[in-house]
C-alpha positions in Angstrom: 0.0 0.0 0.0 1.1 3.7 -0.7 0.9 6.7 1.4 -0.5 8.3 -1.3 -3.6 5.5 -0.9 -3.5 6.1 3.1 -3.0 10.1 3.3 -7.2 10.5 2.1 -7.6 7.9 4.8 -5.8 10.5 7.6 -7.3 13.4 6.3 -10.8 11.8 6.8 -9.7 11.4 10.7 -8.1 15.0 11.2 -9.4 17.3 8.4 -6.1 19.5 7.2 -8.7 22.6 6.8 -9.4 22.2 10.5 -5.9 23.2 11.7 -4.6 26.5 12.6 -3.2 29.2 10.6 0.6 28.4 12.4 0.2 24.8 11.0 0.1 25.8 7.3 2.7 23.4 5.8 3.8 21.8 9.1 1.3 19.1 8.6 0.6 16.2 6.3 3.2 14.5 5.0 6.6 15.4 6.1 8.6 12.8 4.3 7.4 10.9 1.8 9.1 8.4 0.4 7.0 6.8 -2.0 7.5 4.1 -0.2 5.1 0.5 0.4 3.9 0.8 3.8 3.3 -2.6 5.3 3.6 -1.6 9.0 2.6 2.2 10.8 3.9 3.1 13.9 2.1 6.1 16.2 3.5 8.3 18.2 3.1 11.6 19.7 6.6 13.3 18.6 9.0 12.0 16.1 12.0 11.8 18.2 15.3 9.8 17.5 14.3 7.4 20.2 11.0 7.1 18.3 12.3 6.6 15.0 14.8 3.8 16.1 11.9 2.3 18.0 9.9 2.3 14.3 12.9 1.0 12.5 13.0 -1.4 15.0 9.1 -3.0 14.4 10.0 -2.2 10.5 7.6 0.2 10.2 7.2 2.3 7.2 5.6 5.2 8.0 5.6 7.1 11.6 2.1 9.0 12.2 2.6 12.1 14.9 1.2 14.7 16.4 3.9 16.8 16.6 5.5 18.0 13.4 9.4 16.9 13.0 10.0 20.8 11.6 8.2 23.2 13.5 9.7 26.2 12.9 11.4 27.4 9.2 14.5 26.6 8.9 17.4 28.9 6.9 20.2 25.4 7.7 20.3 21.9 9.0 21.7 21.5 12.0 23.3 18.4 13.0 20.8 16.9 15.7 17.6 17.7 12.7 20.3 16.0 10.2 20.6 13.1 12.4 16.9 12.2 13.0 16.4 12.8 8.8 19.1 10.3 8.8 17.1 7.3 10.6 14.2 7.6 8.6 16.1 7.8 5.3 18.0 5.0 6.1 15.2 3.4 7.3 12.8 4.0 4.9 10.2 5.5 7.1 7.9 8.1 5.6 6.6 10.8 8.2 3.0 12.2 8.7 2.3 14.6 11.1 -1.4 16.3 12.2 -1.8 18.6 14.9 -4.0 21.3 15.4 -6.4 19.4 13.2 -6.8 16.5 14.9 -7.0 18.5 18.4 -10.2 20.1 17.2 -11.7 16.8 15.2 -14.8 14.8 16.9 -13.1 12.1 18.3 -9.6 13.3 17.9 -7.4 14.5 20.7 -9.6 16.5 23.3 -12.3 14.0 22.8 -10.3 11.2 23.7 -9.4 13.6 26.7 -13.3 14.2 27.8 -13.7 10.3 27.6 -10.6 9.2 29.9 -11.8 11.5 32.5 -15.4 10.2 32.6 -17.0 13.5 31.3 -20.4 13.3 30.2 -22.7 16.0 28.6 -19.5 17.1 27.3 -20.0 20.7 25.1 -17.3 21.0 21.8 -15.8 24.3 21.8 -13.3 25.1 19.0 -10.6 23.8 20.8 -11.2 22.5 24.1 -13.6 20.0 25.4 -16.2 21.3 28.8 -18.3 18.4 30.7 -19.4 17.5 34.0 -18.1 14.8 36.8 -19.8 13.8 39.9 -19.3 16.9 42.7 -15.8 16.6 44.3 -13.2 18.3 45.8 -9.9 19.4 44.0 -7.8 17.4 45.6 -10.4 14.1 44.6 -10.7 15.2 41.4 -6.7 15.8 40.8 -5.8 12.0 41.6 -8.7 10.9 39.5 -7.0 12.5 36.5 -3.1 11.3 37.8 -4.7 7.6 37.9 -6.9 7.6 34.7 -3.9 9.3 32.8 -1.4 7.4 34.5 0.4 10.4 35.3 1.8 13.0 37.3 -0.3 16.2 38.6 0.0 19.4 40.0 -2.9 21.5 41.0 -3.4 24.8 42.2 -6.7 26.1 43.9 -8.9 23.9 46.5 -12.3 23.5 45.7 -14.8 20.8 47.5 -17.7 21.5 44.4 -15.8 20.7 41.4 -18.6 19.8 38.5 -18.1 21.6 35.9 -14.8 20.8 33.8 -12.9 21.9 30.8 -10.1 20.0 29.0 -7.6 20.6 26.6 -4.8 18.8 25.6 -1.1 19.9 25.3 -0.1 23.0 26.1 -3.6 24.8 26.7 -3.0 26.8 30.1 -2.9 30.2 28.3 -4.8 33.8 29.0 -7.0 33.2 26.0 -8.1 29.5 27.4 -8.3 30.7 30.7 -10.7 33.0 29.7 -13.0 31.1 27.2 -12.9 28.2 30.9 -13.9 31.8 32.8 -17.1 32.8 30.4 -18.3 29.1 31.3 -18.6 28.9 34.8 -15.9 26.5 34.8 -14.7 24.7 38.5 -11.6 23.1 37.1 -9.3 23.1 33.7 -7.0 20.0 33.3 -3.9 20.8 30.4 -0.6 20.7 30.1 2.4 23.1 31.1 1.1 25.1 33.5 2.3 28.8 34.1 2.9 31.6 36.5 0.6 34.2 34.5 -2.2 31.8 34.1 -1.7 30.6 37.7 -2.4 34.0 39.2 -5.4 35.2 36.8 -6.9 31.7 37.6 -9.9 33.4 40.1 -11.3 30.5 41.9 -10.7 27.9 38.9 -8.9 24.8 39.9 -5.7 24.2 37.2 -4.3 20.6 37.3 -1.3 20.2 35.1 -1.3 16.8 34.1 1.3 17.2 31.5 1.5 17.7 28.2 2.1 14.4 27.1 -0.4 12.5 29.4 -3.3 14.7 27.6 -2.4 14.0 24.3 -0.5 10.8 24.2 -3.9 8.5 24.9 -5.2 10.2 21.9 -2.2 8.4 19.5 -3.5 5.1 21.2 -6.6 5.7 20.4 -5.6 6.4 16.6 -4.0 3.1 16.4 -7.6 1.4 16.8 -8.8 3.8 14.3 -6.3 2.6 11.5 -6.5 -1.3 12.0 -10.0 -1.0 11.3 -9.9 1.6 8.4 -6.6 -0.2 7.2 -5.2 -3.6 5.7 -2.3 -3.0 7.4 0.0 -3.2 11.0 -0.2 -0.5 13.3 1.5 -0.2 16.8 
């Protein structure tokens, strides 16, 4: 099979037209080698760990979140030359979606929502806002460090948390913070938590559960996806 046959397949998952403007031509395919993919391997950043990991299983193409080149570049540097130079020698074609499938029904924040028990969960543009049995902070905090198998920190002690909004990644900014605001929101779970959003926060409880842990479960999830839209191995 050819990534040109699977790409229509990924698009269908994580629409490219859904991403945000800073995507443009960060996401798709990053390396394509024309190559017969027999094996896919997911993962949520295309690391040289990663890579060596897909060479190892013989896989053909690496699916990511994260884009290999995020930033333009004016010269190669050797660390980017060295990852290029496991997948060429390798074989392994790159695809990457992001901000597209953050936003998608059933894509990163969804797969979020669900992990956490939300129900009546609402779709904002980004973000994800449901509701959990009343707890306290400190209840709710270890709820989300065992269902994401993960580390938290939280900030802000609250015994009526209901109301919650998620968003993978990196999501504790100003502009999140507000949209969680305008919604009556008791608690916001992301990832990389900081000292700005920390003390414009009001009486919102923030649990930093990482950026990976909100994101990575949503690369497992994608794995499912493919086996059953694909004739082909995916791990």
């Amino acid at each position: 099979m050819k990534i040109s046959t699977i790409i229509p397949v990924l698009e269908q998952i994580a629409p490219p037209e859904l991403a945000e403007d800073f995507d443009e031509g960060k996401i798709g395919a990053i390396l394509n080698l024309d190559n017969d993919i027999k094996k896919i391997a997911v993962a949520l950043d295309p690391t040289d760990y990663v890579l060596n990991r897909a060479a190892n299983i013989d896989a053909d193409l690496l699916i990511t979140h994260h884009t290999l080149i995020f930033h333009p570049i004016t010269m190669v540097t050797k660390p980017l030359a060295n990852t290029l130079k496991i997948a060429l020698d390798n074989n392994i074609s790159l695809y990457s979606m992001h901000t597209n499938y953050d936003k998608v029904q059933g894509g990163v924040n969804d797969v979020l929502a669900d992990k956490l028990g939300l129900v009546n969960v609402v779709e904002l543009e980004l973000g994800r806002i449901g509701e959990i049995p009343t707890c306290s902070s400190d209840t709710f905090a270890k709820h989300v460090s065992k269902s994401l198998n993960t580390h938290v920190q939280y900030v802000g002690d609250r015994d009526d948390i209901s109301r919650v909004m998620v968003i993978g990644g990196s999501g504790f900014r100003a502009e999140y913070l507000d949209i969680a605001q305008e919604n009556d929101v008791d608690a916001f779970v992301s990832g990389e938590l900081k000292h700005d959003v920390i003390r414009a926060r009001g009486d919102i409880s923030l649990i930093d559960a990482t950026h990976y842990a909100t994101e990575n479960p949503a690369m497992e999830h994608l794995c499912g996806r493919l086996l059953d839209m694909l004739e082909t191995d995916v791990e």
